[in-house]
N, C-alpha and C positions, 0 to 999 in steps of 0.2 A: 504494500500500500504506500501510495506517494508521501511523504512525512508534512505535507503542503494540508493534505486532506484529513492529516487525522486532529488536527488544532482548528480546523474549520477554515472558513474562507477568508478570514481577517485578515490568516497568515500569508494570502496572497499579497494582501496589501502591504505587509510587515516586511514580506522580502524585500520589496520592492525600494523601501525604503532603506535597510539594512543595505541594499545596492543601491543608497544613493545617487552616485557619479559613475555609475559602474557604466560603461558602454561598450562595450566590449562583450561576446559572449550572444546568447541567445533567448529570448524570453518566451514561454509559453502561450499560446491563446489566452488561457486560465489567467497566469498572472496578470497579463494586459489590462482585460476587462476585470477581474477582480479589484484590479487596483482601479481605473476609471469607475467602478461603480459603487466602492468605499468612498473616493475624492469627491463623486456626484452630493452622496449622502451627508459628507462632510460639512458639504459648502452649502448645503440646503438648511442643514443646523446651524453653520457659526454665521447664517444668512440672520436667523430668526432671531439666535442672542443679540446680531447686532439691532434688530430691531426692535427687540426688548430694551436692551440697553441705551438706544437710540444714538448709535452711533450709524446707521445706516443714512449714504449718502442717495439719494434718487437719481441727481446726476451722475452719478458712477459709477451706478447700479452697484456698487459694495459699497462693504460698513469694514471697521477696523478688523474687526477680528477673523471676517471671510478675507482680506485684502493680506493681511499675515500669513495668512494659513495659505491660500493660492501661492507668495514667494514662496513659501516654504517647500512647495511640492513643484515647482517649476523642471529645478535639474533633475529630480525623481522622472516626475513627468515622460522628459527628453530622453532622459536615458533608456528608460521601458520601452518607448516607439521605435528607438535605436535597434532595441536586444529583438525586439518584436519582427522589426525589418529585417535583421542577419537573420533570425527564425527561418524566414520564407526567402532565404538569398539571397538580397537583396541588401545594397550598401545602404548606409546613414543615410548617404548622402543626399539617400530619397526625400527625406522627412522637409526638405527645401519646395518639394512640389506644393507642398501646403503651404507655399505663399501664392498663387495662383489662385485669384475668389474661385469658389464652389469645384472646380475641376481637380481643383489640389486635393480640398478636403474626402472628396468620393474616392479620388485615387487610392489616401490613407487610408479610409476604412474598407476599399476592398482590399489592400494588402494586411491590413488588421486582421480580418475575418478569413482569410486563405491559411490553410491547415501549413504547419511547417514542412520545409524539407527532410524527409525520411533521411534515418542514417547523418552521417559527419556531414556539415559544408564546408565553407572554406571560415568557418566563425566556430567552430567549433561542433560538442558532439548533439544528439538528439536529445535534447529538456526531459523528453518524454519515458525515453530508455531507460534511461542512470543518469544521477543528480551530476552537474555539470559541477568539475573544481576549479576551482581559480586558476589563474593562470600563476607560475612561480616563477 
């Protein structure tokens, strides 16, 4: 059993962070969205505290404590889309396509959503196989 699934699915997001800056390497489907879908839930709670607290700006659509928490997961963020990208083949250097309105962002999420490369790429081994080591 994958050691990801026996702590539940938080620890998708825990890795992920634990691999702050990591870019290098490969990251699962699972991880990806586990971790965009703890960040969703995230930002939808420190949305309401700031609205509680009333630190929520209307022009900036955030409040302090969603605006902290967003820096905070920035390089997590990048890094995940990175390991996501080597996953399915495919260089960093794609994650650039997402400056291009709407054509970038579909690109991203069809290469998000495509199952990874079976076996070794050239980024390393399969997520899915055996737990991937650092590099040394």
């Amino acid at each position: 059993m994958d050691t990801n699934q026996q702590g539940g699915e938080m620890n998708w997001f825990l890795e992920v962070l634990r691999k702050y800056a990591v870019f290098s390497g490969r990251a699962r489907r699972m991880e990806y969205w586990m971790f965009y879908l703890f960040s969703f839930i995230f930002t939808i709670v420190f949305g309401i505290i700031d609205a509680v607290v009333g630190s929520f700006n209307p022009e900036t659509g955030m409040g302090l404590f969603g605006g902290i928490y967003l820096l905070a997961i920035i390089i997590p963020s990048i890094a995940v889309l990175v390991r996501r990208l080597h996953d399915t083949n495919r260089s960093g250097w794609w994650l650039l396509i997402g400056l291009i309105p709407i054509v970038g962002a579909i690109t991203l999420l069809v290469f998000s959503v495509l199952d990874g490369t079976p076996g070794t790429n050239q980024y390393g081994g399969n997520p899915k196989v055996a737990p991937v080591l650092p590099p040394t």
